[in-house]
C-alpha positions in Angstrom: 0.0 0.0 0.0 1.0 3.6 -0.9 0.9 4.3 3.1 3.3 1.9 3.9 6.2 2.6 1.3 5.9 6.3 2.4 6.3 5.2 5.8 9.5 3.6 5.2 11.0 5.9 3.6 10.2 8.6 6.2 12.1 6.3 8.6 14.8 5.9 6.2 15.2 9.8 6.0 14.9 9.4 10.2 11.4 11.5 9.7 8.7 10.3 12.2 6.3 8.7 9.4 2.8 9.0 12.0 3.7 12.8 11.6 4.6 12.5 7.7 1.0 10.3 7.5 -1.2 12.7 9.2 -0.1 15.3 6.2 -1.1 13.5 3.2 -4.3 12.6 2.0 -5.1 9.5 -0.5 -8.2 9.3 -2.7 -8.8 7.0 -5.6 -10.7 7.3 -8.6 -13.0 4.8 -10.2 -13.7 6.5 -13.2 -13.1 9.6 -15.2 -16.2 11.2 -13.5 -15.0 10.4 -10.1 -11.6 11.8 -11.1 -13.6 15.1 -12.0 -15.6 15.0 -8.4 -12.7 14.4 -6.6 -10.5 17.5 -8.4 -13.4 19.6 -7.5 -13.1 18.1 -3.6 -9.1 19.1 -4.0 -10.5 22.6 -4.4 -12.7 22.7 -1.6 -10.2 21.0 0.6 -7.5 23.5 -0.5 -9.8 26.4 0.9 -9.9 24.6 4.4 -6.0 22.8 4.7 -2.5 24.2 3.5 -2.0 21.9 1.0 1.1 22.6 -0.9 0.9 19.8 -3.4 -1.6 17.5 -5.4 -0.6 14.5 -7.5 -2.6 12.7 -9.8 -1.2 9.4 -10.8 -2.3 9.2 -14.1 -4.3 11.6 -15.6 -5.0 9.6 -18.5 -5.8 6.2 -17.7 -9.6 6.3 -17.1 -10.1 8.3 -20.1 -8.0 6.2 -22.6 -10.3 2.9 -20.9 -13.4 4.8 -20.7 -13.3 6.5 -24.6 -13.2 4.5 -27.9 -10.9 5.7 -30.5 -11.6 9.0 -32.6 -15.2 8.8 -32.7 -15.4 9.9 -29.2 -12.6 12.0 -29.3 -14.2 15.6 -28.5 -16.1 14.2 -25.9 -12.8 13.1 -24.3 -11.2 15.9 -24.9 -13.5 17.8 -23.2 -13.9 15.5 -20.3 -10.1 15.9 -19.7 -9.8 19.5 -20.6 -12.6 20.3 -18.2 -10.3 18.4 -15.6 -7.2 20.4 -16.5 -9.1 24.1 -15.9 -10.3 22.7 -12.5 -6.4 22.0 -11.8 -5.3 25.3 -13.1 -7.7 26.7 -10.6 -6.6 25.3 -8.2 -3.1 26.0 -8.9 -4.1 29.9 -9.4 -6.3 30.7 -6.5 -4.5 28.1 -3.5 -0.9 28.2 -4.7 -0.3 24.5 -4.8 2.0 22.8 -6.9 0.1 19.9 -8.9 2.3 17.2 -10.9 0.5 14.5 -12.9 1.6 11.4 -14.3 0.4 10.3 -18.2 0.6 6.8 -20.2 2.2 6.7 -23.5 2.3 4.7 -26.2 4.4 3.6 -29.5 3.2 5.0 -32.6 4.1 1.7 -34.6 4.4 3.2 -38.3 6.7 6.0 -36.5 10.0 4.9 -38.6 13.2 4.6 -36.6 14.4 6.3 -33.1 12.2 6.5 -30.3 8.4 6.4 -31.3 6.8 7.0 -27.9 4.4 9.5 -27.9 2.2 11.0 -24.5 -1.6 9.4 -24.6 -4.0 12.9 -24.6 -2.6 14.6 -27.3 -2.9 18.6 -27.3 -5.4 18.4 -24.4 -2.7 17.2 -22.0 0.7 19.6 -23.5 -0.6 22.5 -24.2 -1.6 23.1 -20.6 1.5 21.3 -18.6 4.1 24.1 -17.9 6.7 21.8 -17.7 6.7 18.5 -19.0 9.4 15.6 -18.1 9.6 12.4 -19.7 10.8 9.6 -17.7 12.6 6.3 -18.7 13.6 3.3 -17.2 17.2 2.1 -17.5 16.8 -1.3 -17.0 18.3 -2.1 -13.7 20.4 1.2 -13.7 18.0 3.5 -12.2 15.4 6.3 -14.1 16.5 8.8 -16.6 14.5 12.2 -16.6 14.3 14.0 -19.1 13.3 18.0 -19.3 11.5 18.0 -22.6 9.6 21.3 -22.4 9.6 24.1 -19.9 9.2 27.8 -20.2 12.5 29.7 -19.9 14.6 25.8 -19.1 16.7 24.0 -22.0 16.1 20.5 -22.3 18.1 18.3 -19.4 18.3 15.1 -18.4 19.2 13.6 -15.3 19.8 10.1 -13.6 18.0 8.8 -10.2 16.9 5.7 -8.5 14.2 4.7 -6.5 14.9 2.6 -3.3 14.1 1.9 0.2 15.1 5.3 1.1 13.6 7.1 -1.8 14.7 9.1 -4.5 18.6 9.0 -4.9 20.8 10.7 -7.7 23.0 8.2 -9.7 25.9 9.0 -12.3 
């Protein structure tokens, strides 16, 4: 469970994890509605706690289930885009920080070099500020990748992710 690992690495970091615990609160979504209800219940609890960040792991994944192909694509698009201007609300009027995680997928006619492209198209770049692809290594950690930012030139950067967190790597 998502408790449990952040407990550990609290007491890897020698944090106290009850007091690291009381300050985060979990929800989970069922659907791309519920994701929707629960964004608008960020906003409300922003108003009442000092919440300094929310995280939405991924944005994407009830849509792509929930929406067939092209012929629904407008009505996804505004689903998710109705989402997004909830977030950027919250982000204006509460000053929180909110990251989100998206699926891709390989375009399979793409030719040669890396053919991964972000699932959400326009809907989902157009309003990230800063956008950072990650990568897995295989076995030697996580590559991140800057790939858009305003004012920042593209970077990337090495890290792993054990028992004590987030750690650089060469």
């Amino acid at each position: 469970m998502l408790t449990e690992r952040i407990a550990e690495i609290a007491e890897a970091k020698g944090l106290d994890k009850d007091e690291i615990l009381e300050n985060i609160f979990i929800s989970q979504t069922i659907d791309a509605a519920d994701l929707s209800e629960k964004v608008k219940s960020a906003k409300k609890l922003c108003s009442q706690e000092d919440i300094g960040i929310v995280i939405i792991d991924s944005i994407s994944s009830h849509y792509r289930a929930e929406f067939d192909g092209r012929n629904e694509l407008s009505e996804r698009q505004d689903a998710m885009g109705g989402v997004i201007k909830d977030l950027q609300e919250l982000i204006r009027t509460h000053n929180v920080a909110v990251v989100y995680t998206n699926q891709v997928y390989h375009e399979p006619g793409g030719g040669y070099g890396d053919n991964t492209i972000a699932w959400g198209g326009n809907i989902i770049s157009h309003n990230s500020t800063f956008r950072v692809y990650l990568d897995d290594r295989g076995g030697n950690g996580w590559a991140a990748k800057l790939m858009d930012s305003p004012g920042l030139e593209q970077r990337e950067v090495y890290f792993d992710i054990g028992e004590a967190g987030v750690t650089d790597v060469e």
